[in-house]
N, C-alpha and C positions, 0 to 999 in steps of 0.2 A: 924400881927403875934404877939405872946404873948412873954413876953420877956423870959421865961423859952424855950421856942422852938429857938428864938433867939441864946441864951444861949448854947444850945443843939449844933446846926448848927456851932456854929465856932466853938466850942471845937471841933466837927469834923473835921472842915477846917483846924484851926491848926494844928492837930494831923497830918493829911496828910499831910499837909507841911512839918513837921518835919522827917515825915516817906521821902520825897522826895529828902528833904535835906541830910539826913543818906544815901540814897541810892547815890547821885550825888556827895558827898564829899570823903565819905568811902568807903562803897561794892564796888563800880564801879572803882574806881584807886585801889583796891585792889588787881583785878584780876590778875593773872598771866598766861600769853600766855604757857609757858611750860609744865602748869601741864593737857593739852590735848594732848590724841594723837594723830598719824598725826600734829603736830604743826610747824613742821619741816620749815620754810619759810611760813609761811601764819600770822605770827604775826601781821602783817600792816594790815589783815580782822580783825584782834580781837581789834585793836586799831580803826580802819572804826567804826565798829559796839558797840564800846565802847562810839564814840565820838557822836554818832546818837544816845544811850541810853541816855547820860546826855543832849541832846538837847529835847528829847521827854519830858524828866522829866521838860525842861524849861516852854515847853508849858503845861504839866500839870501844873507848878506852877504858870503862866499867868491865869489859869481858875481858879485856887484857890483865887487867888487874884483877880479878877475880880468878884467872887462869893463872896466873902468878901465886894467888897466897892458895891454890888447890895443889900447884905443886908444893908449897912448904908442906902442906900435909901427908903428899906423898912422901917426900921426904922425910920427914920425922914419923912417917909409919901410921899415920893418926887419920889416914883418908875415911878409913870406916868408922867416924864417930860420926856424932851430930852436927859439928863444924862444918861436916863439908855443906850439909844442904843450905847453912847460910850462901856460901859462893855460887853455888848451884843456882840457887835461886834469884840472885843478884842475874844471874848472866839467861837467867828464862826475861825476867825483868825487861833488861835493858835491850832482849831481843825483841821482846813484842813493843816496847818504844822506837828501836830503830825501824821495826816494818811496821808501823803506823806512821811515822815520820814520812818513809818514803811512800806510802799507799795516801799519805795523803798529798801530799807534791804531786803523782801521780793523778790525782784525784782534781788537784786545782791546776796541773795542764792542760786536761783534757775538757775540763769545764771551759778555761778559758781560751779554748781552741788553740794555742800552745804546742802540738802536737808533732810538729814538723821539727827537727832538729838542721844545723847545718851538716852533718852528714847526709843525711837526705834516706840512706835507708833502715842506717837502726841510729834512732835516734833517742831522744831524752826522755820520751813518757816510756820505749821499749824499753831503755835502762833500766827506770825505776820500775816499770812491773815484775824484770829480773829480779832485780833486788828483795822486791817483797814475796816474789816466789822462792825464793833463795833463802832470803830470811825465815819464812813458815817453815821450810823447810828444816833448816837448823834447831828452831826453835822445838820441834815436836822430836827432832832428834838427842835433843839437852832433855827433855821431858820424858824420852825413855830411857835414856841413861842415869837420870834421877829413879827413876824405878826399880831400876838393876842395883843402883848405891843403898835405895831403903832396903830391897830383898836380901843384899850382901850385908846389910849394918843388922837384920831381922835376923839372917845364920851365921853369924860371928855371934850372935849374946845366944843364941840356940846352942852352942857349940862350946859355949863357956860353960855352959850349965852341964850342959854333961859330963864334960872335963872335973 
């Protein structure tokens, strides 16, 4: 990679970090249970669903940071060792955490008939079923591109050898 593309890539990595941190530190203890209505005794779902948003944000910030020290690897030329599948596997990790996270929120909307958002047509159980369609999704695409990283690490030592 060139080192301006480099360059590009974390300034976005960071940025989202910081966008994740803002959100886990501030917006999210922010929130106040009363100013919904209907709120009346359901404040402990708002704290549930609070404390499952700042965990989803961890493992979004585990793939930030795993996507960070995969480029120092690119970087230093080193992606095709055994290092990378530590990161690799951090960020399959933290995927199938964050779609269990949201499949289960998902899961305890719709039990507890929760269903209905105040937008009225896509609302918060639609979110979260994106999300975890979104997330599989991802997740089975980190898990072939781990295959493609063993096959490449498999013909680089194949290619040493004959060298």
């Amino acid at each position: 990679m060139k080192a301006i593309s480099l360059i590009i890539v974390r300034l976005g990595l960071g940025g989202v970090f910081l966008l994740s941190l803002y959100g886990q530190l501030i917006l999210i203890p922010s929130v106040d249970p009363s100013g919904y209505p209907g709120s009346e005794g359901i404040s402990y779902r708002l704290y549930a669903y609070m404390a499952a948003a700042v965990l989803g944000l961890v493992c979004v910030q585990v793939i930030l940071f795993s996507s960070w020290m995969l480029l120092n690897l690119i970087q230093r030329d080193t992606i095709l060792t055994a290092k990378a599948f530590r990161w690799v596997d951090a960020v399959i990790w933290a995927t199938g955490a964050a779609v269990a996270l949201a499949g289960g929120v998902a899961l305890h909307s719709a039990i507890t008939g929760r269903v209905r958002g105040p937008i009225g047509v896509f609302d918060e159980f639609d979110a979260m079923i994106l999300c975890v369609g979104v997330g599989i999704a991802f997740g089975l695409l980190v898990i072939i591109l781990r295959g493609l990283l063993r096959k490449a690490i498999e013909l680089k030592s194949e290619i040493a050898e004959v060298i």
